[in-house]
DRENTORKOL-3810 file (N, C-alpha, C; in nm, 4 decimals):
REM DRENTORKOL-3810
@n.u->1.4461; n.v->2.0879; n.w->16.6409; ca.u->1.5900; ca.v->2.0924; ca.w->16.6588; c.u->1.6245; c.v->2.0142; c.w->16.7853
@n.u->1.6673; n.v->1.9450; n.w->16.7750; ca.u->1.7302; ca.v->1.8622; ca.w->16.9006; c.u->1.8702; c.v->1.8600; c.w->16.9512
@n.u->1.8955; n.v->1.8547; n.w->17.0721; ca.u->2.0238; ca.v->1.9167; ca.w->17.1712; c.u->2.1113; c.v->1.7984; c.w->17.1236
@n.u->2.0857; n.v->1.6615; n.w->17.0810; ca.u->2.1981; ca.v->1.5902; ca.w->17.0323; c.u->2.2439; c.v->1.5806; c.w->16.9243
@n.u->2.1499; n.v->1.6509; n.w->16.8333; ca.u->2.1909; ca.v->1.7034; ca.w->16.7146; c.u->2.3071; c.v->1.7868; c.w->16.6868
@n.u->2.2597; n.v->1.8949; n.w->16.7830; ca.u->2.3296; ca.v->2.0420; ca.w->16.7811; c.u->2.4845; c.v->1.9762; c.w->16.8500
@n.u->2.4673; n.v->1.9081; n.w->16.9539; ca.u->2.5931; ca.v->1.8760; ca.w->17.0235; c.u->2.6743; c.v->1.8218; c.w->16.9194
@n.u->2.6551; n.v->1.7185; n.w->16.8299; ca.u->2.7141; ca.v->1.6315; ca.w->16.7956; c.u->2.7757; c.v->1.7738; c.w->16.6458
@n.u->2.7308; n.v->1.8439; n.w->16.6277; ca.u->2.7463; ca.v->1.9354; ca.w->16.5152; c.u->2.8983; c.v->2.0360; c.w->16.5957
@n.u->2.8783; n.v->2.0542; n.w->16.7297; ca.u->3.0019; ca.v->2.1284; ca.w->16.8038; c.u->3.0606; c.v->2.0965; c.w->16.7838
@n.u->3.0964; n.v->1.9254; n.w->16.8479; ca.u->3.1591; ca.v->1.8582; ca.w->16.8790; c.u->3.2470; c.v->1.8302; c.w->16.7447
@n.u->3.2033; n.v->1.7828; n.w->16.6332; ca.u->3.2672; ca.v->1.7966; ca.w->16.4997; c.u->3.3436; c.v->1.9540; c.w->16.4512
@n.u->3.2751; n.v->2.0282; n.w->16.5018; ca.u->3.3727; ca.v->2.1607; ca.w->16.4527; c.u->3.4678; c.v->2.1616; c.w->16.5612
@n.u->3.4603; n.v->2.1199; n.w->16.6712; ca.u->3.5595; ca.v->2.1456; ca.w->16.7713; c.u->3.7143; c.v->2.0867; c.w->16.6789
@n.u->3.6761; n.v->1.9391; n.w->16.6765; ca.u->3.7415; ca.v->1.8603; ca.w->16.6284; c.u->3.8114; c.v->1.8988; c.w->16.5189
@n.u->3.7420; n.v->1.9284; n.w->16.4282; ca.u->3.8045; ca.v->2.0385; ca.w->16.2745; c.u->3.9249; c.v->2.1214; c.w->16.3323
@n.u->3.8679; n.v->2.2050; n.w->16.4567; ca.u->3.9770; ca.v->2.3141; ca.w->16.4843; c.u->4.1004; c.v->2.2812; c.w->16.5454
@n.u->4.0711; n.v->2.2130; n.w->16.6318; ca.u->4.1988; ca.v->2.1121; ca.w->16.6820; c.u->4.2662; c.v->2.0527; c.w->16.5874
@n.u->4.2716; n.v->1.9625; n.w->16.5033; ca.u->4.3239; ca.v->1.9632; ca.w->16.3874; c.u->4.3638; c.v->2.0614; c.w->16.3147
@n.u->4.3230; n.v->2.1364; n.w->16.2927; ca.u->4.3551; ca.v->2.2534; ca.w->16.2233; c.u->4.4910; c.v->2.3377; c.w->16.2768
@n.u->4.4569; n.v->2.3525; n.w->16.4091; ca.u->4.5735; ca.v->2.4075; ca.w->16.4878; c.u->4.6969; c.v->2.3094; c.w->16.4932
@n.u->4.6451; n.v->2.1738; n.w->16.5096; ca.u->4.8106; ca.v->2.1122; ca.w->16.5060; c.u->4.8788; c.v->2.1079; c.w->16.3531
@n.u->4.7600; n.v->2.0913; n.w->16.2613; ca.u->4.8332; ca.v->2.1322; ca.w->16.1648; c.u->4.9239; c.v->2.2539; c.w->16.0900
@n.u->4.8569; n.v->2.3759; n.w->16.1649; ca.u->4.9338; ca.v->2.4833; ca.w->16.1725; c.u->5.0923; c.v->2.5317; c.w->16.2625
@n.u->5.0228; n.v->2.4355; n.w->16.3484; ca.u->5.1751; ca.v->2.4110; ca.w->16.4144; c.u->5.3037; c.v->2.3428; c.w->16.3522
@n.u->5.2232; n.v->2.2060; n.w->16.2845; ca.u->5.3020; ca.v->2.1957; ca.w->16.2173; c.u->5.3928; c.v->2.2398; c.w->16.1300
@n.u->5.2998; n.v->2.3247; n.w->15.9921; ca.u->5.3702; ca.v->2.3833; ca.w->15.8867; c.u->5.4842; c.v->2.4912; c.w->15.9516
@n.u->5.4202; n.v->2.5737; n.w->16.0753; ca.u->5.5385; ca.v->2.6307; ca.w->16.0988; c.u->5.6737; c.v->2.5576; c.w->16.1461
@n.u->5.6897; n.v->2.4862; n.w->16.2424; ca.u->5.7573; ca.v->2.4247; ca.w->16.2825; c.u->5.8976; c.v->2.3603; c.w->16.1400
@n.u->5.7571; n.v->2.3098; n.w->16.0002; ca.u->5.8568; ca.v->2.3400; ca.w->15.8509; c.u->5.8992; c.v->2.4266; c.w->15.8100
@n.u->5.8756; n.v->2.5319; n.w->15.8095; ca.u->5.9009; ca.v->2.6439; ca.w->15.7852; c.u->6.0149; c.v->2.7187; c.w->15.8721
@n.u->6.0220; n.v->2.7022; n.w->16.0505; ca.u->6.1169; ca.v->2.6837; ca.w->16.0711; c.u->6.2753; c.v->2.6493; c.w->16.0429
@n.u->6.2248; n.v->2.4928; n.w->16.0452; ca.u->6.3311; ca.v->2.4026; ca.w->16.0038; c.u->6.3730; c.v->2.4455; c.w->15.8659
@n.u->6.3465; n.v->2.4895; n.w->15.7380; ca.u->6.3680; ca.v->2.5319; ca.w->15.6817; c.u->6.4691; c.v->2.6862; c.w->15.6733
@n.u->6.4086; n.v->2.7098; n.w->15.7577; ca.u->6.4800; ca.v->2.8827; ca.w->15.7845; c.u->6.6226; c.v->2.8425; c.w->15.8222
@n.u->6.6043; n.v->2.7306; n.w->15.9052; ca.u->6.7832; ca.v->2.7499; ca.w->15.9979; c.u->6.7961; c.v->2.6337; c.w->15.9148
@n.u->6.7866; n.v->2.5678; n.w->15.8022; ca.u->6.8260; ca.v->2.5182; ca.w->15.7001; c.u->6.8744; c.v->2.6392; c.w->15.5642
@n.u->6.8814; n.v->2.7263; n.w->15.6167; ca.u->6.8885; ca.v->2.8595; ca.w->15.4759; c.u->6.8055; c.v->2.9162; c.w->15.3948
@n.u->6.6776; n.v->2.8517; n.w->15.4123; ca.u->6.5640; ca.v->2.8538; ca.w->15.3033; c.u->6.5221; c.v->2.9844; c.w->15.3560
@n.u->6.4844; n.v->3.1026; n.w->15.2058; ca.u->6.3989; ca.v->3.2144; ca.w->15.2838; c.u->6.2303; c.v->3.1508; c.w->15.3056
@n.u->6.2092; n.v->3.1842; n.w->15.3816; ca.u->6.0443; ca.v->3.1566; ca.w->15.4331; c.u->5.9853; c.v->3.2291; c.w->15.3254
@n.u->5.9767; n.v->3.3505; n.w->15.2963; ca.u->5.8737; ca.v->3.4172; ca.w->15.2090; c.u->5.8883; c.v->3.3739; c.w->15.0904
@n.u->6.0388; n.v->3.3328; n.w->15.0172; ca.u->5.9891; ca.v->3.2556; ca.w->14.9134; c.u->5.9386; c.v->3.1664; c.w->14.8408
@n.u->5.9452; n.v->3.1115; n.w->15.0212; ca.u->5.8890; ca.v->2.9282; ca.w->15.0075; c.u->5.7425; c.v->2.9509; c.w->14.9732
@n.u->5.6769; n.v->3.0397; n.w->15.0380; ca.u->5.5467; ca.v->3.1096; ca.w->15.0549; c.u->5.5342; c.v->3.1622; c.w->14.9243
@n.u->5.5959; n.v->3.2026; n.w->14.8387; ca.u->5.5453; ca.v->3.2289; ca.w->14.7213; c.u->5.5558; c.v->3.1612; c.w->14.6408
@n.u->5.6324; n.v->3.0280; n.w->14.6191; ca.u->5.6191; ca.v->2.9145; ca.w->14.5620; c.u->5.5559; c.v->2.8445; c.w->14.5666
@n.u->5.4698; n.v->2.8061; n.w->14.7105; ca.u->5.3591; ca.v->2.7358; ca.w->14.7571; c.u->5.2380; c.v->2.7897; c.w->14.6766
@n.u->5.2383; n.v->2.9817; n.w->14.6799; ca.u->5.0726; ca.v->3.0237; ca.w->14.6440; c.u->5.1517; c.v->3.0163; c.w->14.5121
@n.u->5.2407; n.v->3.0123; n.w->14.4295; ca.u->5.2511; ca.v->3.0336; ca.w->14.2951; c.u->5.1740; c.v->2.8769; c.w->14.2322
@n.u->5.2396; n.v->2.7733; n.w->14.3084; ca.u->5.1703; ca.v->2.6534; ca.w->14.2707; c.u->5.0734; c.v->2.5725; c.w->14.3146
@n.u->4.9842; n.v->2.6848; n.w->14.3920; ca.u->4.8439; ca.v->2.6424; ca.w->14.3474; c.u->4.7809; c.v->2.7266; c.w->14.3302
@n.u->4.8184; n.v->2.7959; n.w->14.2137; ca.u->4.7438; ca.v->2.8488; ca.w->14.1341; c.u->4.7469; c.v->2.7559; c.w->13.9870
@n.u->4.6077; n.v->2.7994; n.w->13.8906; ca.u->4.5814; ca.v->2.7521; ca.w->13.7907; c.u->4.7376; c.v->2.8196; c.w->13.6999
@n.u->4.7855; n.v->2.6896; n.w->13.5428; ca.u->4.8463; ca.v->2.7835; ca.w->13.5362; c.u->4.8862; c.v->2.8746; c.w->13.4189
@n.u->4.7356; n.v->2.8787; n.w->13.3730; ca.u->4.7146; ca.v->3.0114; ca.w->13.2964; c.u->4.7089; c.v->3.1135; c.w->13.3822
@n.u->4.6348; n.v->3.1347; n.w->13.4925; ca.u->4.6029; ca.v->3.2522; ca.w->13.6032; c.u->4.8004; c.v->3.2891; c.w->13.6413
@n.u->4.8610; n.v->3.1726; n.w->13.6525; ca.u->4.9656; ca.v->3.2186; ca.w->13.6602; c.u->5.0644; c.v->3.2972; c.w->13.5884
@n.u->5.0331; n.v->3.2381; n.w->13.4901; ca.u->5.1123; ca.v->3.3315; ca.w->13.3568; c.u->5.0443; c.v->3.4555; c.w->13.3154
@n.u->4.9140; n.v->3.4751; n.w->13.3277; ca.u->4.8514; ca.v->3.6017; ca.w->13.3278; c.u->4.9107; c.v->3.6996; c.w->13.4347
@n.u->4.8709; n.v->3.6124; n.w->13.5680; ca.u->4.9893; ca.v->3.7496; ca.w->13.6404; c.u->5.1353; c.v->3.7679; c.w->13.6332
@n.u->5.1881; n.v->3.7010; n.w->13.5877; ca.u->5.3590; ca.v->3.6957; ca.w->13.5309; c.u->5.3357; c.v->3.8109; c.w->13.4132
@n.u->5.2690; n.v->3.7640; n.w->13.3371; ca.u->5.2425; ca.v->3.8836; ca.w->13.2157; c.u->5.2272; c.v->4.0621; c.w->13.2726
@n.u->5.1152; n.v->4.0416; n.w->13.3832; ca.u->5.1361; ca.v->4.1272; ca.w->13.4150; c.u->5.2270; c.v->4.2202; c.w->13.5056
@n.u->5.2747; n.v->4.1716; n.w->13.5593; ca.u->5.3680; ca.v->4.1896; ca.w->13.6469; c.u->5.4847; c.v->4.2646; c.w->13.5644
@n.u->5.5168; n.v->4.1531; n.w->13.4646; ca.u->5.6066; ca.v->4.2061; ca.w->13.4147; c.u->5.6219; c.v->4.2992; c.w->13.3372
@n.u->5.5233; n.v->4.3413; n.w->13.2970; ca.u->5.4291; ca.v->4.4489; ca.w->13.1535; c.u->5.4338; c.v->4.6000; c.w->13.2996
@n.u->5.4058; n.v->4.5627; n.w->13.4139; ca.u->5.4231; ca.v->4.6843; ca.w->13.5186; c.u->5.5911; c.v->4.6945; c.w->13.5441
@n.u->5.6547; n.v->4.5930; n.w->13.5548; ca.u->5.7877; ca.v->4.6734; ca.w->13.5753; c.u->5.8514; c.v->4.7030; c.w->13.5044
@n.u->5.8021; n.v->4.6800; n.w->13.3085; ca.u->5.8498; ca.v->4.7358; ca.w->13.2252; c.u->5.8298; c.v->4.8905; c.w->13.2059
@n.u->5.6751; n.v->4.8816; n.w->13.2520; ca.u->5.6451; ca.v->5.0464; ca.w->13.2700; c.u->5.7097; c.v->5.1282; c.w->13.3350
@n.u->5.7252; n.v->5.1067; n.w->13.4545; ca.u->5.8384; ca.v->5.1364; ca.w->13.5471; c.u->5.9518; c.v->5.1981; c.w->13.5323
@n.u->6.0049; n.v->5.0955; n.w->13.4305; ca.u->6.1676; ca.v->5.1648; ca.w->13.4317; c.u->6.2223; c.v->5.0549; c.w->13.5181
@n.u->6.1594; n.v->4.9395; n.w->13.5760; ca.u->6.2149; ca.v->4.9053; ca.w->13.6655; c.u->6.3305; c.v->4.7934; c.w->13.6044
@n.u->6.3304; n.v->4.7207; n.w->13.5063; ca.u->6.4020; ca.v->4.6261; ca.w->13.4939; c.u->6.4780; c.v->4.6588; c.w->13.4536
@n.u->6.4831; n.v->4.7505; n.w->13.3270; ca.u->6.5695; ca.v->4.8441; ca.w->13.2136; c.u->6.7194; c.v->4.9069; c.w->13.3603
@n.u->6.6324; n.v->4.9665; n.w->13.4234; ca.u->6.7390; ca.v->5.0026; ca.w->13.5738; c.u->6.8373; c.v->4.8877; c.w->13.6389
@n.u->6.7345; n.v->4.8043; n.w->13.6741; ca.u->6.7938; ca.v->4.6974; ca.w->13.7548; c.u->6.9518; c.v->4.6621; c.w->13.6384
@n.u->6.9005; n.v->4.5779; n.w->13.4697; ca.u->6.9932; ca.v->4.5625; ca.w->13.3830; c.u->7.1219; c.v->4.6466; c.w->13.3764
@n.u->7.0953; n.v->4.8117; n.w->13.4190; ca.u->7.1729; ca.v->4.9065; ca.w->13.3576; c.u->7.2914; c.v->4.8875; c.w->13.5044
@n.u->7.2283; n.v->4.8414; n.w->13.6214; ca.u->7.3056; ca.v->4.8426; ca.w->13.7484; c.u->7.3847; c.v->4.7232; c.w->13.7134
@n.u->7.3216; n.v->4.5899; n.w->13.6906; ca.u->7.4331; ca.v->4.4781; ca.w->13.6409; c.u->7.5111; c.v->4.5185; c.w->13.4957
@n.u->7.4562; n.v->4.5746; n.w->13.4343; ca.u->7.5851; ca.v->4.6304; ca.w->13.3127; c.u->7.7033; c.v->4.6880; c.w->13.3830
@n.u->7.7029; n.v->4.7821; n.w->13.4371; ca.u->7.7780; ca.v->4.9090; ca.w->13.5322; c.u->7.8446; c.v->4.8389; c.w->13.6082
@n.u->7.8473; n.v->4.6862; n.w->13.6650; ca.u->7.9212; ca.v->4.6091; ca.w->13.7494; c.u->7.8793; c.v->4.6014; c.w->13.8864
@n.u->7.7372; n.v->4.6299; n.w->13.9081; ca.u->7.6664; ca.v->4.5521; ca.w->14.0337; c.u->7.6428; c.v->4.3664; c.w->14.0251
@n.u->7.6107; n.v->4.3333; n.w->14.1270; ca.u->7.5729; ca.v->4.2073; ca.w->14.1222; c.u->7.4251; c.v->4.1481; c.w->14.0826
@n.u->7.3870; n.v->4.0665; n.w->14.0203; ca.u->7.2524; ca.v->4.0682; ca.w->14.0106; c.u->7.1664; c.v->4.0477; c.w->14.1756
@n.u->7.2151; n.v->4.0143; n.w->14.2693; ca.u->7.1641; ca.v->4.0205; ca.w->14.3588; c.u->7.1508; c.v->4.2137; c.w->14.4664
@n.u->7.2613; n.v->4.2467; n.w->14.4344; ca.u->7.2834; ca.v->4.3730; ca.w->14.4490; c.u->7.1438; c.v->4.4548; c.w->14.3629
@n.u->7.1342; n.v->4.4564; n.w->14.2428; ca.u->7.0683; ca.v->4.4666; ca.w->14.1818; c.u->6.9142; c.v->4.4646; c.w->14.1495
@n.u->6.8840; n.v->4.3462; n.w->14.2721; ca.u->6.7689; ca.v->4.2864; ca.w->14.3022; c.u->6.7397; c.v->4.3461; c.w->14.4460
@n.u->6.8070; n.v->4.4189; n.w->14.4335; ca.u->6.7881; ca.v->4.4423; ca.w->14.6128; c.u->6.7725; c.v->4.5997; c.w->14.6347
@n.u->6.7502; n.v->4.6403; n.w->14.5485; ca.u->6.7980; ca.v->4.7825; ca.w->14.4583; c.u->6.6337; c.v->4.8341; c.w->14.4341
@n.u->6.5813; n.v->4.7673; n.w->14.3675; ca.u->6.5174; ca.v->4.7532; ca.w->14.2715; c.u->6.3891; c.v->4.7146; c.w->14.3117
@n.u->6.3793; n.v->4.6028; n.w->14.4060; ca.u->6.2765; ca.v->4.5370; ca.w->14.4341; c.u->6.2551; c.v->4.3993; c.w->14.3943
@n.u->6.3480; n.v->4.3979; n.w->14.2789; ca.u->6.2872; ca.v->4.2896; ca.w->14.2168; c.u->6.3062; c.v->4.1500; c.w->14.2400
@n.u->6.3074; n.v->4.0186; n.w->14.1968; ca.u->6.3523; ca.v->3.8672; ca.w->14.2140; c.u->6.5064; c.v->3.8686; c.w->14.1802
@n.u->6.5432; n.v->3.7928; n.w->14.2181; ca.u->6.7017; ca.v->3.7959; ca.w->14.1845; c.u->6.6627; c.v->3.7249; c.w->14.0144
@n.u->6.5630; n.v->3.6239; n.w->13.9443; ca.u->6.5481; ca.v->3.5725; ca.w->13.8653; c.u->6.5561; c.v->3.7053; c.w->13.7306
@n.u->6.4325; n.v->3.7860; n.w->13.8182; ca.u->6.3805; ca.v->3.8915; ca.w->13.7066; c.u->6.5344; c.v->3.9958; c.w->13.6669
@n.u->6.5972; n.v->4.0326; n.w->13.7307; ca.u->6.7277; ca.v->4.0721; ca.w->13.7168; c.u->6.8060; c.v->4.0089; c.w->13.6032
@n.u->6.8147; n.v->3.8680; n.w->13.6620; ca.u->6.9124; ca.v->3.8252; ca.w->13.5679; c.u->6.8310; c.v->3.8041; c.w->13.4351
@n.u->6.6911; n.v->3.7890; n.w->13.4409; ca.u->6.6690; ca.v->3.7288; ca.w->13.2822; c.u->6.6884; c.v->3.9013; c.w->13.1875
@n.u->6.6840; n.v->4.0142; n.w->13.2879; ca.u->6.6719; ca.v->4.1400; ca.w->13.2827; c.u->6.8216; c.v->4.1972; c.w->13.1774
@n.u->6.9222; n.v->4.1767; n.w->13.2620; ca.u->7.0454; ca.v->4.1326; ca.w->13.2657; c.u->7.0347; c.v->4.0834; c.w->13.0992
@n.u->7.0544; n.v->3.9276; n.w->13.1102; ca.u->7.0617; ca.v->3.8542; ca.w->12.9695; c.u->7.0015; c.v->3.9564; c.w->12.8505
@n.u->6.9017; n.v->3.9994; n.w->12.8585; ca.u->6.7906; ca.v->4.0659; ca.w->12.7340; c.u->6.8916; c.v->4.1846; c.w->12.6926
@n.u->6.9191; n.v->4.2550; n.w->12.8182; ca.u->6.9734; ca.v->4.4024; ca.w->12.7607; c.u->7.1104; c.v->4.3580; c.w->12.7215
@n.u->7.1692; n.v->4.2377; n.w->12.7830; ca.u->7.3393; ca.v->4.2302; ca.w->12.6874; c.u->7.2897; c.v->4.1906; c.w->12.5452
@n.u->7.1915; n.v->4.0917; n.w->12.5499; ca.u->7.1761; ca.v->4.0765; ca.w->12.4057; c.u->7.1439; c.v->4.1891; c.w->12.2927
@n.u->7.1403; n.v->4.2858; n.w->12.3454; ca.u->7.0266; ca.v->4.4042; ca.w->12.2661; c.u->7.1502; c.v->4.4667; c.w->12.2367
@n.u->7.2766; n.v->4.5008; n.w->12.3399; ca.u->7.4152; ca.v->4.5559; ca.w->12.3534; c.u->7.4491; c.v->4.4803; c.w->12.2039
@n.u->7.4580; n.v->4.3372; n.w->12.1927; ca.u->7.5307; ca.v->4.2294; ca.w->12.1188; c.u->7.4651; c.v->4.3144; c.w->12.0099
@n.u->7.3437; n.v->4.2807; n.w->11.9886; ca.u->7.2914; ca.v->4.2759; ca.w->11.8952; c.u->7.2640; c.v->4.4264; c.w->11.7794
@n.u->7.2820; n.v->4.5271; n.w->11.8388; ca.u->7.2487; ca.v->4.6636; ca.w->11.8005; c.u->7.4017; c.v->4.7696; c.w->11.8657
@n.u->7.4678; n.v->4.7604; n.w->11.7145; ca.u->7.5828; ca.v->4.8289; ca.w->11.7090; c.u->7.5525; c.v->4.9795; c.w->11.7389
@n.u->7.6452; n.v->5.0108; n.w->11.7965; ca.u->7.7149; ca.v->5.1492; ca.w->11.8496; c.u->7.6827; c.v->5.2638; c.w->11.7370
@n.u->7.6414; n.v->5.3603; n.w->11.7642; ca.u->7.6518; ca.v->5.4268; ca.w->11.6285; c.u->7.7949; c.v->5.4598; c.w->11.5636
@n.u->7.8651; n.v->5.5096; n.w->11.6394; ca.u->8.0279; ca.v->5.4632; ca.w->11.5626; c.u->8.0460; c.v->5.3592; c.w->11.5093
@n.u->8.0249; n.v->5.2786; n.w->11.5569; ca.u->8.0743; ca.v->5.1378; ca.w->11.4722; c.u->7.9815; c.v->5.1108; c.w->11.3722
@n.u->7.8060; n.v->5.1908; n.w->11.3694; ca.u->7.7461; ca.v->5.1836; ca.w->11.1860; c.u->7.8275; c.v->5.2985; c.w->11.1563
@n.u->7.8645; n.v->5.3900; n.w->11.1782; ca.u->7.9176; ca.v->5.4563; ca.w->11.0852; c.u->8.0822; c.v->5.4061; c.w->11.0150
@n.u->8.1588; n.v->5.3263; n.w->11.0624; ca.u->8.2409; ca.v->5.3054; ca.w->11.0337; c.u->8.2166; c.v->5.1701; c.w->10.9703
@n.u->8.0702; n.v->5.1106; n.w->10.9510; ca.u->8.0995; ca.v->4.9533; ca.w->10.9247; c.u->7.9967; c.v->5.0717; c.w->10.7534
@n.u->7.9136; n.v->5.1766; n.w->10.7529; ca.u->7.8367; ca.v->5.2237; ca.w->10.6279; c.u->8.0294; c.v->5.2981; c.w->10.6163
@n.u->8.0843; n.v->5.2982; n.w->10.6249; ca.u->8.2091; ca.v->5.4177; ca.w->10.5388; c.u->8.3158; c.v->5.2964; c.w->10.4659
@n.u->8.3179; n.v->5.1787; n.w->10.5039; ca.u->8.4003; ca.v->5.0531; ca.w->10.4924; c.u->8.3388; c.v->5.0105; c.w->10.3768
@n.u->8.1758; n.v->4.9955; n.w->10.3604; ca.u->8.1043; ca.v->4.9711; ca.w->10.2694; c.u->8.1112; c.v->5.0237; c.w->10.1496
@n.u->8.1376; n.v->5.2000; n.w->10.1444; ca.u->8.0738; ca.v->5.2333; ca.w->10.0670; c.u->8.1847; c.v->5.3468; c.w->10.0013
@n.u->8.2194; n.v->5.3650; n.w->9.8719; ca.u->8.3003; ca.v->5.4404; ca.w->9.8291; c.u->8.3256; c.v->5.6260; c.w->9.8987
@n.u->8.4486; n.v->5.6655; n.w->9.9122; ca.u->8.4347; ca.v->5.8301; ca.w->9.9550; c.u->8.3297; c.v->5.8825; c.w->9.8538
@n.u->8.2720; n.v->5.9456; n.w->9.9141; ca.u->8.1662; ca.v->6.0524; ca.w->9.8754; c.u->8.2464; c.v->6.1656; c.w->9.8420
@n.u->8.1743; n.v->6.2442; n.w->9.7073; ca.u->8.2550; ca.v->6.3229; ca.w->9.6558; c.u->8.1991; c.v->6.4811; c.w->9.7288
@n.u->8.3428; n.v->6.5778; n.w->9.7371; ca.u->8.2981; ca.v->6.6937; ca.w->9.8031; c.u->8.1715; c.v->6.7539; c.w->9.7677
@n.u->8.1564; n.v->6.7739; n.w->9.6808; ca.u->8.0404; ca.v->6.8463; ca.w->9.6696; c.u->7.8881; c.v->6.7719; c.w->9.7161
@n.u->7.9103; n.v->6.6628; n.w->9.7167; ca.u->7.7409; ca.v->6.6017; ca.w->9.7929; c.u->7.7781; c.v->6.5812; c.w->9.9323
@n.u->7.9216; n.v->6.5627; n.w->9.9814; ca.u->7.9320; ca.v->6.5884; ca.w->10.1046; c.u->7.9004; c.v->6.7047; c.w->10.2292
@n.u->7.7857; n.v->6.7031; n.w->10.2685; ca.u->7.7534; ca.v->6.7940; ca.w->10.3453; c.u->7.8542; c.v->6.8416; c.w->10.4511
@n.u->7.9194; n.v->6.7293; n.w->10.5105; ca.u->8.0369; ca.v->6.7523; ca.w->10.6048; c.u->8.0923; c.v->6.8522; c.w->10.5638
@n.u->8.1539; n.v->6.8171; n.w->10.4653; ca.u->8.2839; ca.v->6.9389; ca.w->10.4048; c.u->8.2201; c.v->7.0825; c.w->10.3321
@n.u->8.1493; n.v->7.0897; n.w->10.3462; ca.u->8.0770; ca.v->7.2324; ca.w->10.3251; c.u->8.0440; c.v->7.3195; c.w->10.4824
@n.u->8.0389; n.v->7.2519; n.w->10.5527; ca.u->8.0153; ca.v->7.2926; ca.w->10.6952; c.u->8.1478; c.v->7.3935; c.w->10.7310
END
């Protein structure tokens, strides 16, 4: 083992770290500038690790993620607060959740509203349909 070996091996990691540090200085310094530009920092930070990740690994944890706050109760809630006349950000803030996951939260349950009538309104869209029922098979009128 020789001492100019070993030196010259420091001397290269020194170098690594110094670099390293101005580069860390740097990113903050973006990250900064960003902040008193409006940008939240933590989401920038989760956009950064979201995209570099692989992106099946990504959609696997999206899957899951979202498969846990279905368990939850959590989105079904968040939706029921923007039905009721919160804001989706209100909502998101409530909740825990992304202001995104809210609103796509939001969209699903109006559609489900749209889509899946009131039980008054099947009963009045099956009575429109379908001739009076005569007293005697009418259970109602025996009551």
């Amino acid at each position: 083992m020789s001492a100019e070996r070993l030196k010259s091996y420091i001397d290269r990691i020194e170098r690594l770290r110094a670099e390293k540090r101005t580069i860390a200085e740097d990113e903050r310094d973006l990250f900064t500038e960003a902040k008193s530009s409006g940008y939240d920092t933590k989401a920038l930070r989760r956009v950064l690790q979201r995209r570099a990740m692989d992106p099946s690994e990504r959609q696997t944890l999206d899957d899951l993620v979202d498969a846990y706050e279905v368990a939850l109760g959590v989105k079904a809630e968040a939706a029921r607060m923007v039905a009721q006349g919160a804001t989706v950000r209100e909502a998101a803030k409530a909740t825990g959740l992304s202001v995104g996951s809210v609103s796509a939260a939001a969209r699903v349950q109006k559609t489900r509203i749209i889509e899946q009538p009131t039980v008054q309104k099947t009963q009045e869209i099956e009575q429109a349909d379908m001739p009076p029922m005569p007293d005697f098979l009418d259970k109602r009128a025996s009551a």
